[in-house]
C-alpha positions in Angstrom: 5.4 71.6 -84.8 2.6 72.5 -82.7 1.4 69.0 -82.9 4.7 67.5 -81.7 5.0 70.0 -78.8 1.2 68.8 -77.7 3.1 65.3 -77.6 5.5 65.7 -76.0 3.7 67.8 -73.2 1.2 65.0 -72.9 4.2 62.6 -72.8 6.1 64.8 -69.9 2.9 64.6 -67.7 2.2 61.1 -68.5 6.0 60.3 -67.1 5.3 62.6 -64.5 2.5 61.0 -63.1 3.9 57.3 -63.7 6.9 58.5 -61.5 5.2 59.8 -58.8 3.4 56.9 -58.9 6.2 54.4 -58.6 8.0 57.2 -56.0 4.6 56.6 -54.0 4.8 52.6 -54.3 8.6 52.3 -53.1 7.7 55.0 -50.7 5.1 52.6 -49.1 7.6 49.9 -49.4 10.2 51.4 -47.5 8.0 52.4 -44.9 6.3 48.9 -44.4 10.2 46.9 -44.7 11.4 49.5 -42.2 8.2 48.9 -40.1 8.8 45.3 -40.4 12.9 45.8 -40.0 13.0 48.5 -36.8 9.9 48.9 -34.9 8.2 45.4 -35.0 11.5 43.7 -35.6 11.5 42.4 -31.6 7.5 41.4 -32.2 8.6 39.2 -34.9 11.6 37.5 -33.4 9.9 36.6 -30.7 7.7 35.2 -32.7 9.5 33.2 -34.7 11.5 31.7 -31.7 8.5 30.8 -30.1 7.4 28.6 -33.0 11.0 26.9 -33.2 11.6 27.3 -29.5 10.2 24.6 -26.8 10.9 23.9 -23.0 10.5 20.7 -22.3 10.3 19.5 -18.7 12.2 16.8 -17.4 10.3 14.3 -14.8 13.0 13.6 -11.5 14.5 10.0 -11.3 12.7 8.8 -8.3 14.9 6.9 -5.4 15.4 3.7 -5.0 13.9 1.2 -2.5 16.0 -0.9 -0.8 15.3 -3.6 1.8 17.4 -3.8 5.1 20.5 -5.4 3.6 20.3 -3.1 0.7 18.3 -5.6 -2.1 16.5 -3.1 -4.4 12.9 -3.6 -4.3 12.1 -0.7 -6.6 14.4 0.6 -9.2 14.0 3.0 -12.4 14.4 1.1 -16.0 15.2 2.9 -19.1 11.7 3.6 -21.3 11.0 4.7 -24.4 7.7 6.3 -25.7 6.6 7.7 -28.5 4.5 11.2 -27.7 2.6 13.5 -30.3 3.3 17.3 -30.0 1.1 19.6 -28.8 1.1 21.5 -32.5 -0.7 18.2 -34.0 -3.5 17.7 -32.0 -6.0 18.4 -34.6 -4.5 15.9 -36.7 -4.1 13.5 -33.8 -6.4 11.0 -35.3 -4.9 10.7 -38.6 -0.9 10.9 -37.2 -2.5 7.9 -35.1 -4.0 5.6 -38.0 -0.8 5.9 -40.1 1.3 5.0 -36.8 -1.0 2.0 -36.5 -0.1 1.1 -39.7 3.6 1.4 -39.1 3.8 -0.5 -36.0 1.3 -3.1 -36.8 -0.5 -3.0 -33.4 -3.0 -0.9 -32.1 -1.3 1.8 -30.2 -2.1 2.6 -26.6 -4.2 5.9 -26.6 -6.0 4.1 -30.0 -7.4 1.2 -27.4 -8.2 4.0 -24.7 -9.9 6.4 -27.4 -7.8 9.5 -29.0 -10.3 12.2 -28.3 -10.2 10.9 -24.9 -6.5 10.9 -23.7 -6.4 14.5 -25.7 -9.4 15.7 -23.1 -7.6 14.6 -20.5 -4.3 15.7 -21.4 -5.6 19.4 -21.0 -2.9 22.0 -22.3 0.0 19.0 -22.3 2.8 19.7 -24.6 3.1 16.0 -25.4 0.5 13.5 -25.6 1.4 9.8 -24.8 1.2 7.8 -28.1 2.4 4.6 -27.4 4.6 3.5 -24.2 7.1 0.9 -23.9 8.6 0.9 -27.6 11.0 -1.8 -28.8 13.8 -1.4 -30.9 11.7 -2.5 -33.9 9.3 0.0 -32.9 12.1 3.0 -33.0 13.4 1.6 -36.0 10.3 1.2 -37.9 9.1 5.1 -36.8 12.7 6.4 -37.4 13.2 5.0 -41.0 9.9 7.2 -41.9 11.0 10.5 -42.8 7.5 11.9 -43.8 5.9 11.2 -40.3 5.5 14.3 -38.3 4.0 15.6 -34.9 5.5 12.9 -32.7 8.6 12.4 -31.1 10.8 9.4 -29.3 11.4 10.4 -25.7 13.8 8.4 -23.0 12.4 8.3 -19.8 13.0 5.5 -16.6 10.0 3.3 -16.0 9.7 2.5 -12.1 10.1 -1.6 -11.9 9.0 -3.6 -8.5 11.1 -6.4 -8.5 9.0 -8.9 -6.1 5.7 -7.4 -7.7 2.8 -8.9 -5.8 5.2 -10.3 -2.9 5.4 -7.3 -2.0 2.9 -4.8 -3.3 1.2 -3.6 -0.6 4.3 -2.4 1.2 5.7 -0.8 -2.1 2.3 0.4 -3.5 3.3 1.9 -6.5 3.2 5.4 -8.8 0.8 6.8 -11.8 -0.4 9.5 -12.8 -1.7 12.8 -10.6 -5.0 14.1 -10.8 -4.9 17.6 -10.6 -5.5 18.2 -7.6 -2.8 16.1 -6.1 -0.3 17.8 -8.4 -1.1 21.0 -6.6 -0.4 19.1 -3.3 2.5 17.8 -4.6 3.7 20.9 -6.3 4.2 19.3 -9.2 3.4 19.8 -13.1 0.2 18.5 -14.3 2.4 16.8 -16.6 1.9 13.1 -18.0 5.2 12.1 -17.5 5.2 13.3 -13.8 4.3 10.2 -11.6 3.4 9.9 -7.8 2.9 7.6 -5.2 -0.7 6.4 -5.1 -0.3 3.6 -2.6 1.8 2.0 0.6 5.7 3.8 0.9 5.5 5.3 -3.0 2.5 7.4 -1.7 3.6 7.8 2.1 7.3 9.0 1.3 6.7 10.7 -2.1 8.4 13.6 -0.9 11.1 11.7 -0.3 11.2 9.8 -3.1 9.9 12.3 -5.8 13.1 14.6 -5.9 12.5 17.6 -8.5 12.3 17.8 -12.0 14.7 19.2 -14.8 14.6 21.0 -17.7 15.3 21.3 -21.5 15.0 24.4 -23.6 15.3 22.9 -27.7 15.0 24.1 -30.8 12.3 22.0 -33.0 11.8 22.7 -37.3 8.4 23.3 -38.5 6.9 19.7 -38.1 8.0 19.4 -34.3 10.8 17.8 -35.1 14.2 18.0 -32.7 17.0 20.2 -34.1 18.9 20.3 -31.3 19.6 21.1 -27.3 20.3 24.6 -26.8 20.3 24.7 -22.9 19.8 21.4 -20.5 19.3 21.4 -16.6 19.1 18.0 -15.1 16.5 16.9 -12.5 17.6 15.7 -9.6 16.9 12.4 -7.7 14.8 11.5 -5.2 16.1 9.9 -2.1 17.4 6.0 -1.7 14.7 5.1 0.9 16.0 1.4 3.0 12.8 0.0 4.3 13.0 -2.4 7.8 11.6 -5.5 5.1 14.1 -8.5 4.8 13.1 -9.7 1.0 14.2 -13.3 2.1 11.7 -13.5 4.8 8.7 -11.7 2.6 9.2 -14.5 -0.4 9.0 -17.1 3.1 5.4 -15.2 4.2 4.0 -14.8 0.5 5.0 -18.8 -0.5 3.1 -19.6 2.9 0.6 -17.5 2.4 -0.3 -18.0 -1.6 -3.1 -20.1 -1.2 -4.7 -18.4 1.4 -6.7 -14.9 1.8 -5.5 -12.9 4.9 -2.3 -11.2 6.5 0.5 -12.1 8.1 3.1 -9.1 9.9 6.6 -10.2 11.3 8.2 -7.5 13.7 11.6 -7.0 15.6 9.9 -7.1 19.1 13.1 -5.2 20.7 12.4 -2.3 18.1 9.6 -2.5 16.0 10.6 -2.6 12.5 8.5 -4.7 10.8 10.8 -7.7 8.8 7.8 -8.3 6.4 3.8 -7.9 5.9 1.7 -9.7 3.0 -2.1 -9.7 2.1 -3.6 -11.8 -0.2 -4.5 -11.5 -2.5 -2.3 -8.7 -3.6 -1.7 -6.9 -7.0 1.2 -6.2 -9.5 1.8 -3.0 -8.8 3.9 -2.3 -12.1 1.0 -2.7 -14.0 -0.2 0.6 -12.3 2.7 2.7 -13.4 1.4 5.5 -15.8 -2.0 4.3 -15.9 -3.5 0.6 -15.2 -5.4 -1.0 -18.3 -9.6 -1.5 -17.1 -9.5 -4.9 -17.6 -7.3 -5.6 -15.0 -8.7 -2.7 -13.2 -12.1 -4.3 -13.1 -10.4 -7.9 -12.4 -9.0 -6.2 -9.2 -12.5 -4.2 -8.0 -14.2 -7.9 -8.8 -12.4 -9.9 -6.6 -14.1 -10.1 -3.3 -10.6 -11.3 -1.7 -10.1 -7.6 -2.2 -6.6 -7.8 -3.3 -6.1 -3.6 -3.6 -6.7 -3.5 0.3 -3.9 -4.2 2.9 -5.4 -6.3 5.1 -2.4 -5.8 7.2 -3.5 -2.5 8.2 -6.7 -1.5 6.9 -8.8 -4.7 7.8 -10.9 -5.2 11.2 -11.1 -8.7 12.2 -12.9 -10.0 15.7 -9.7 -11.2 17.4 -10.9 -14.6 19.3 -9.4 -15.5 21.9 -6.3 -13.9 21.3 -7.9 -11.0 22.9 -7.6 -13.5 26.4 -4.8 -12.1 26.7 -5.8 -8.3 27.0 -8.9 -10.1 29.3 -6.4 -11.4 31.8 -4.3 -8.6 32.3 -7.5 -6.6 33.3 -8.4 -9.6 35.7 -5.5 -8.9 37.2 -5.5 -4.9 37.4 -8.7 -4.7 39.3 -6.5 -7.6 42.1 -8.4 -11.1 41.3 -5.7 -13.5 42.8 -4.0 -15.6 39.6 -3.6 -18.7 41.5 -7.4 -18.4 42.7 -9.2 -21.6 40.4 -12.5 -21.7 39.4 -14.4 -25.6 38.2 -14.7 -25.5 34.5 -18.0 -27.6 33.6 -17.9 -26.7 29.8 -20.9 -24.3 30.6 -21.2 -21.0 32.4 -24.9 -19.2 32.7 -25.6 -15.9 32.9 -29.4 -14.6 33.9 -31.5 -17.2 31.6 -28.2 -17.4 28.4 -25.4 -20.6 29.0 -22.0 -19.4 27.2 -20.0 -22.4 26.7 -16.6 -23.6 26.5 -14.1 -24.6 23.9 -14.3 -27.8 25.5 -16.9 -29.1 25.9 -16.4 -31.7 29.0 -14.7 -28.9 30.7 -10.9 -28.3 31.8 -11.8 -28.8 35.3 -10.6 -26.2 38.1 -8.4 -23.8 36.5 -6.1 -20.6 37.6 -5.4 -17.9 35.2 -1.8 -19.7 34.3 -4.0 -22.6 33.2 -6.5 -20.8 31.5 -4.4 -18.7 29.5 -2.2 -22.2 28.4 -5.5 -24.4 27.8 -7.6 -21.5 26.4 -10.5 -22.0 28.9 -13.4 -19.8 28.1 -15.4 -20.5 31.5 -12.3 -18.8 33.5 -12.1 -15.7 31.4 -16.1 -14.9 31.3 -16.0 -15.5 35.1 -13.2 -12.8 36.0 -13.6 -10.5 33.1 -17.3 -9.8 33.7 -15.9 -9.5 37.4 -13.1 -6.8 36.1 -16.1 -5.1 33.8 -16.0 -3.7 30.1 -14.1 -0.7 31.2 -11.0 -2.3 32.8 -11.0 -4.3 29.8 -11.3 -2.0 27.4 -8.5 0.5 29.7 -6.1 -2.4 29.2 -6.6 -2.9 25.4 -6.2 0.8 24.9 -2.8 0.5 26.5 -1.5 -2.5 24.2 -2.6 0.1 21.2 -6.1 -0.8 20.3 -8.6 1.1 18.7 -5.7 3.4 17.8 -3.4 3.7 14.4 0.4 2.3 14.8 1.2 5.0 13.0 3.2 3.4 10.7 4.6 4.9 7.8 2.2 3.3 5.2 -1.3 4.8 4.0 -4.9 4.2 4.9 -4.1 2.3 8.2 -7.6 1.8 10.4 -7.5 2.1 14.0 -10.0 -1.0 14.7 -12.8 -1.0 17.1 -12.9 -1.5 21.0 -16.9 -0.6 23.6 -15.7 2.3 24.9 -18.3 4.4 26.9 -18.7 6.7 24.4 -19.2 4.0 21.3 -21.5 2.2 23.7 -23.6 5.4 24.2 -23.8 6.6 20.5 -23.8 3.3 19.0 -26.1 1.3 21.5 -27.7 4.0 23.4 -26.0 2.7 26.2 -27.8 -0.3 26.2 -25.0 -3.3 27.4 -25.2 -6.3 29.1 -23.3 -8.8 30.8 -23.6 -11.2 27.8 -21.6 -8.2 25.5 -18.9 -8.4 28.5 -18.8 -11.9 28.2 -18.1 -11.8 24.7 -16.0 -9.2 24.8 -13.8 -10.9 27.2 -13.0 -13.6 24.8 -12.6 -11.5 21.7 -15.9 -11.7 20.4 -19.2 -9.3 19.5 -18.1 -5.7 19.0 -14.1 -6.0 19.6 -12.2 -5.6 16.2 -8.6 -5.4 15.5 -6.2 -4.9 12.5 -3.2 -8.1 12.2 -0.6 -5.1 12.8 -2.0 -4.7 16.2 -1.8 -7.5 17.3 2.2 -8.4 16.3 2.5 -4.9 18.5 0.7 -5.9 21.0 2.7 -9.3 21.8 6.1 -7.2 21.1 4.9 -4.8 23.9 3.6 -7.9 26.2 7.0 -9.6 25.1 9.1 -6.7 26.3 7.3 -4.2 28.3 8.0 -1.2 26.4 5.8 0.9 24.1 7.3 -0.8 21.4 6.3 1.2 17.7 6.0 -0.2 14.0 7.8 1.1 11.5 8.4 0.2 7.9 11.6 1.9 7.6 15.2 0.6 8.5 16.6 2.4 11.5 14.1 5.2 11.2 14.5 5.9 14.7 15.7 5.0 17.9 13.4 2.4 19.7 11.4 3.7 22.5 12.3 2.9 26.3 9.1 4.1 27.5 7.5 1.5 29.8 3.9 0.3 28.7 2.2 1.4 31.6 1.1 -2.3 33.2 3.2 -3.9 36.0 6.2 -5.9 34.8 4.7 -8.7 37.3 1.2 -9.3 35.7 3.3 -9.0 32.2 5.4 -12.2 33.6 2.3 -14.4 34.7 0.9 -13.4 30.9 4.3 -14.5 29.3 4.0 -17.9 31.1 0.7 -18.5 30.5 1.8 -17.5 26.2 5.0 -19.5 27.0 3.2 -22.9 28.2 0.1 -22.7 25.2 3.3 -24.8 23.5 6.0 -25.7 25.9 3.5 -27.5 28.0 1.5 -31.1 27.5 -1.5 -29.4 28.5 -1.2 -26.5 26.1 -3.6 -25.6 22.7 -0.2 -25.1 21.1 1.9 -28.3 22.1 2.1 -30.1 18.9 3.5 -27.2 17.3 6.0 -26.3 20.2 9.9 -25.8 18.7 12.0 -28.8 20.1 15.2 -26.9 19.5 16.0 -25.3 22.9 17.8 -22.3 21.3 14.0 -21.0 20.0 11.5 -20.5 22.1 7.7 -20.0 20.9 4.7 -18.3 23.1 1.6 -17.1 22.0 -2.2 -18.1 21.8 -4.9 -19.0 18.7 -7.7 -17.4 18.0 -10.9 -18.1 16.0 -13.3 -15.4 15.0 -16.9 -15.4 14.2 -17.9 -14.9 10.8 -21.2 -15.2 11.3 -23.2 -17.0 14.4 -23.9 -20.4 13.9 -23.5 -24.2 14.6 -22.4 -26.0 12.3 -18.6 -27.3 11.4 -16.7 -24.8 9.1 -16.5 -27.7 6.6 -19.6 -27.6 5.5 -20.4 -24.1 5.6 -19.7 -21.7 2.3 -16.4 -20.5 2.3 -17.9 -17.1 3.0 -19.7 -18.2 6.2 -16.8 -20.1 7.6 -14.3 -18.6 10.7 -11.3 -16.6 10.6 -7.9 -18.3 12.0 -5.5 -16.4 13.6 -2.6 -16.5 15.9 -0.2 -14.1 17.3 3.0 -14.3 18.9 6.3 -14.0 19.7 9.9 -16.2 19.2 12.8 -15.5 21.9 16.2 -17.1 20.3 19.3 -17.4 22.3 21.3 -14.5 20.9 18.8 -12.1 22.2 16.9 -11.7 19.3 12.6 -11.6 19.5 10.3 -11.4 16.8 6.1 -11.2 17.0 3.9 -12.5 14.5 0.5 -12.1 13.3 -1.1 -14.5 10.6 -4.4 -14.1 9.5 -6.2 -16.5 7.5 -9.7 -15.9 5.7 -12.5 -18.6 6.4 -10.0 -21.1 6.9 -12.0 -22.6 10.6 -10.0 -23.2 13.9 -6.8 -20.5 14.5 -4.1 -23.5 15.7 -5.4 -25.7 12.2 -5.0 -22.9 9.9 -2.9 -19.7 11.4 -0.9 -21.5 13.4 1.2 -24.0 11.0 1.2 -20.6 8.5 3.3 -18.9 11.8 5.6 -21.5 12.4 6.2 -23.0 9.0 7.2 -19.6 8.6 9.5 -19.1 11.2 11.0 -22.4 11.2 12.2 -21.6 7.9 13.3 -18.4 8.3 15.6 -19.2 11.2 16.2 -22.3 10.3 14.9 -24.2 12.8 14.2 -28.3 12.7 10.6 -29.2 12.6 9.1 -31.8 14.5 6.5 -34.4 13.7 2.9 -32.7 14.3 0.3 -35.1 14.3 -2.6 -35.0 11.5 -5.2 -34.2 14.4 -8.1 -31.4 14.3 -8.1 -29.6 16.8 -11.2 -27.7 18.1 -9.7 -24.2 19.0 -12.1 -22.0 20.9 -14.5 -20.7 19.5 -17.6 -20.0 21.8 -21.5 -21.1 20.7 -24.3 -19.5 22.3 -27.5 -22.4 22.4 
């Protein structure tokens, strides 16, 4: 008895024990699942939304860009591209192989180098994989259920329509650094582009509009589940720019086998119809990021096609700049019909400046000069009007000052003013740098869309100003500031360089009496020498250019300004560019012009 009480006393504390035990255990396990249930329930949730929860910006559909009759010059296209999640990126380089494999090509950020785009892709949810899929792309990733970390996203893909016709008007968009997103208020995001050239970069506020937003719900390998919340971005603005697309395809055909500029302006209000450098660029090749190759094609070319010459380019204007020389003859009161005997030499102290022709024109007045391009008249009176008048007179025609016009990285050219002279060439001048000066050579540079302004405000009086955008503004009324009756001798002087026998221009003249042309050639120095552009290298050889203006019966006046690169004498190589162009564009009959050179005027010093 005694032995089974023992037992069963051993037993009873034995159970005890082992239920206090298990009391302790579920004890500890109803404290931790209520911990887990109540008080870090909301820790938790968050948690786990957090993993299956993503916000997804939404880059803005960026306006349109129309020309003045409302052709679209820039548009948005549908784009697909396949991005890796943020989740992934230590497995970026294997997700990448086996996507190599599927595809069959070697995917964009495998040719730029995956560590790479990740560094620069900082804290990015999404990583750009591959842009531009095709359907067989989609389809070949879709069918593969086992891939993971990346995603198909539907974005719009800016397009420029007339590509390098037109590129450096358009510019185009890619990616921010991060320092322009913060100037841009934007996200440092890769699908948010911005304007890095011509109108994309100067109206990207305009254009940008502002993003949207998706809040989705993702499983555990990234993938989509489903849209729980979506606000759309909105667009930017439809932007009409003052180009007519029929007239820039005109200037680029004429153009294309030349380097240089060419800028065709309403002269009654300054909207600029259409501007082309060559070479140019394709700007869609730029959008989200250009490849180096043809990165390093562009930086190689010495034609330096990212540049518009349009705007950005200083060019000695030849004797174009007569014109800006005669209107200071007569501000300072030299008599226009007072001649002067044109030998075909003028000396100065112990120097002889020649003329463009060398027998001479004989005894000229300023009409005459202006018309036959006579350099002996214009060193004569201009070194008797002096640098300042001269350079007072340019000044007022807008030189060695921006346009303003709404495009980026314009240059405001170069003109002696006393404070250049004295910090440049500690004031050291002479009368040979007036003389030169006077005829558009030595220190005088200008940009091409100076000089179509200038003839529109010689054309018309008025302070005329550039723009690139349709209707932008009323045009201005204000008078230029020189009297309408030395504007009228200039204009007849311009008017008779073609509608004259005498004149540089005649061959070129327009027969049709409903168009009438006026302007003046110009050929600038490259480098000093004596020798015939033809056998010079192409480097060494002049510049050609002409500017002008064309009245038509109806009212309507346009200026040009071509441009052309080492091509020798302004009337051989500008000129036939200018009214090739405009004879076509307004339709208007050509005439015979005889295959003649013809020396322009380009001075020599011996």
């Amino acid at each position: 008895m005694r032995s089974q009480r023992e037992k069963n006393k051993i037993f009873t504390r034995r159970a005890f024990l082992l239920g206090m035990g298990k009391l302790t255990l579920f004890s500890a396990l109803a404290f931790r699942f209520g911990y887990l249930q109540i008080i870090s329930n909301s820790k938790y949730r968050a948690m786990a939304e957090n993993n299956s929860i993503k916000i997804v910006i939404i880059p803005p559909l960026r306006g349109l860009l129309l020309d003045r009759n409302g052709v679209i010059i820039a548009d948005n296209q549908f784009n697909y591209s396949l991005v890796l999640l943020s989740p992934f990126k230590q497995e970026a380089e294997k997700i990448v192989q086996d996507l190599n494999k599927i595809l069959g090509y070697e995917t964009g950020i495998s040719r730029i180098g995956v560590k790479k785009v990740l560094r620069a892709a900082g804290k990015n949810n999404q990583i750009m994989i591959q842009d531009n899929l095709s359907w067989l792309d989609i389809a070949k990733i879709e069918v593969r259920t086992d891939l993971y970390g990346v995603e198909i996203i539907k974005s719009h893909k800016r397009r420029y329509i007339l590509s390098e016709m037109i590129s450096h008007v358009t510019g185009y968009i890619s990616k921010p650094s991060i320092e322009e997103a913060e100037r841009s208020s934007i996200p440092h995001y890769q699908e948010f582009l911005i304007g890095k050239n011509g109108v994309e970069r100067s109206l990207n506020n305009l254009l940008l509009g502002s993003p949207g937003a998706r809040k989705i719900e993702v499983n555990a390998g990234g993938k989509f589940m489903r849209e729980l919340i979506y606000n759309p971005p909105s667009r930017g603005i439809t932007t009409k720019l003052s180009i007519d697309t029929n007239l820039q395809k005109i200037v680029a055909k004429n153009l294309a086998a030349l380097h240089g500029s060419v800028v065709v302006m309403n002269a009654n209000n300054g909207e600029i119809l259409a501007m082309h450098s060559t070479p140019a660029y394709d700007p869609n090749k730029f959008v989200g990021g250009v490849q180096l190759n043809y990165w390093n094609q562009l930086k190689l070319n010495e034609g330096k096609p990212l540049i518009n010459k349009s705007i950005s380019n200083y060019y000695p204007p030849g004797s174009i700049f007569k014109i800006v020389t005669a209107l200071a003859i007569l501000d300072v009161g030299i008599d226009p019909a007072r001649k002067i005997l044109c030998t075909g030499e003028h000396q100065v102290g112990n120097r002889v400046f020649r003329c463009n022709r060398k027998e001479g024109h004989g005894w000229v007045d300023l009409h005459n000069a202006i018309a036959k391009s006579c350099n002996i008249y214009f060193y004569t009176f201009g070194l008797a009007a002096g640098i300042d008048t001269i350079v007072e007179t340019a000044t007022k025609l807008g030189f060695n000052q921006k346009t303003n016009v709404e495009l980026p990285f314009e240059n405001p050219g170069l003109l002696p003013t006393n404070n250049w002279i004295a910090k440049k060439l500690k004031n050291r001048w002479g009368a040979g740098d007036t003389i030169n000066a006077t005829i558009g050579q030595g220190y005088i540079l200008i940009t091409p869309i100076q000089l179509a302004a200038a003839l529109a405000k010689i054309a018309t009086g008025l302070k005329v100003i550039p723009t690139i955008l349709s209707s932008s503004k009323s045009f201005s009324t204000e008078l230029l500031g020189l009297p309408e009756e030395h504007l009228q001798l200039v204009r007849a002087g311009l008017h008779d360089v073609f509608n004259n026998p005498g004149g540089t221009g005649y061959r070129r003249r327009f027969t049709d009496k409903k168009y009438a042309l006026a302007g003046k050639t110009g050929t600038a120095q490259v480098v000093a020498q004596a020798k015939r552009n033809q056998v010079l290298q192409y480097k060494m050889r002049d510049h050609g250019l002409f500017a002008g203006y064309i009245s038509t019966s109806d009212k309507k006046l346009y200026a040009i300004s071509v441009v052309a690169e080492h091509s020798g004498w302004g009337s051989a190589s500008a000129l036939p560019i200018a009214t090739n162009i405009m004879r076509e564009y307004l339709s208007i009959a050509a005439t015979q012009v005889e295959e003649e050179d013809i020396d322009d005027d380009l001075t020599q010093d011996d």
